[in-house]
N, C-alpha and C positions, 0 to 999 in steps of 0.2 A: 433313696439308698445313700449310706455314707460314699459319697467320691471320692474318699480316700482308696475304699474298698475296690469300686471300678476297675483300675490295673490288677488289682490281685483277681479279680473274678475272672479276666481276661485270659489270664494267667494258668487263672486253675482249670479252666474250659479245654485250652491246649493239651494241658497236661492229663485231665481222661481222655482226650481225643488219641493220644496217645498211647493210653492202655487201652485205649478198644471199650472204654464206658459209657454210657449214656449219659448226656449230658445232664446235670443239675437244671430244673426250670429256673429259670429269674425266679418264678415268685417263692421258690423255697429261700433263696440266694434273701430275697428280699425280705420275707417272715422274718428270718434266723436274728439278720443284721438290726430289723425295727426291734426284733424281741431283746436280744443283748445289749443295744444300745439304749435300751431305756434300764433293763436291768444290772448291768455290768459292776457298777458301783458296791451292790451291795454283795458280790463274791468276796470269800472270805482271803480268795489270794491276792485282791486288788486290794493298795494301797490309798490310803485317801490322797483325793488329789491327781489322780494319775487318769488319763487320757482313756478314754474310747478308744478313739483313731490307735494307740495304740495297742491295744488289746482286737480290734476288729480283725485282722489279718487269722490270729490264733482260731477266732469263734469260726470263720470263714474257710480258714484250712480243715477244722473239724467237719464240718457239714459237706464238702470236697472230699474228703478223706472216707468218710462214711457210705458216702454214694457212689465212691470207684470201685470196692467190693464191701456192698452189704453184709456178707456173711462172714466177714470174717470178726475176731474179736479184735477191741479194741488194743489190748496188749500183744497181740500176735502183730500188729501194724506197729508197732512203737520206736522199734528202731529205723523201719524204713521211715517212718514220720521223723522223728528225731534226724537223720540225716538229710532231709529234705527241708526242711525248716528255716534255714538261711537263705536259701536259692528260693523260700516261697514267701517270708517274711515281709515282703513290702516296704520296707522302713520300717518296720515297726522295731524299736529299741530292745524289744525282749529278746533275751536266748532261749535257748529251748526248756530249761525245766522255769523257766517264769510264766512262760506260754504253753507250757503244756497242760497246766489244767483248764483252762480254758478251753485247750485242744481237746480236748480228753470232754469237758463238760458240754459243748455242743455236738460230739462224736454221739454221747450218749441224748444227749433230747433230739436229735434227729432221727438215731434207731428207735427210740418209744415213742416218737408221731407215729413213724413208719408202722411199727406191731402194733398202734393204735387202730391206727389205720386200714391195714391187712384184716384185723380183725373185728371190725365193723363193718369190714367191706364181706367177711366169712358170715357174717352173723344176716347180713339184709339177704346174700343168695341163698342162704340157707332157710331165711322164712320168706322170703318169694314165692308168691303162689305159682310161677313158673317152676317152681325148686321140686314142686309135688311132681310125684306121678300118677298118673292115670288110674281113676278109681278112688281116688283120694278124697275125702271129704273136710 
């Protein structure tokens, strides 16, 4: 994982501990940060030449942000995001509408693992031969 990242993860643990969320596993923390840091570059808001480590905090607050309430949409969170964004920043140089699609773009690949997920997790109970009932053939 970027150690950059490290203090900000620290950080954002507090902070659902605080809303009463469950905690984010490392290895989500960990997927997000390997997946955007090899892909980062080629988003159309990043500038050529311009830093990971900068942009890591933004991908990082998304995936944070997403798993403190699932249900909610991501524009419904936008101003509480937006004014949390500096106290969560890390260093990183961005303000908030530099970093917010970023914010915004692992918000959203983190809810479609998750509904990927939920629903392949619907689909194997649903054809489980435990899923039958009695008489079933």
């Amino acid at each position: 994982m970027n150690t950059a990242s490290s203090p900000l993860i620290a950080k954002l643990r507090r902070q659902m501990a605080e809303r009463g969320a469950d905690p984010v596993p490392d290895s989500v923390y960990e997927a997000q940060d390997a997946h955007w840091s090899a892909n980062y570059a080629s988003r159309p808001y990043v500038a050529a030449g311009e830093d990971y480590a900068d942009y890591a905090p933004a991908y990082l607050y998304g995936v944070f942000w997403y798993h403190a309430d699932p249900e909610r949409q991501f524009a419904d969170s936008e101003s509480e995001l937006s004014n949390g964004w500096d106290s969560a920043r890390a260093g990183s140089p961005l303000d908030w509408q530099k970093a917010k699609p970023a914010v915004e773009e692992a918000w959203y690949q983190v809810r479609d693992l998750a509904e990927r997920a939920r629903s392949e997790r619907a689909e194997l109970l649903a054809n489980s031969p435990t899923a039958r009932t009695p008489g079933d053939h």
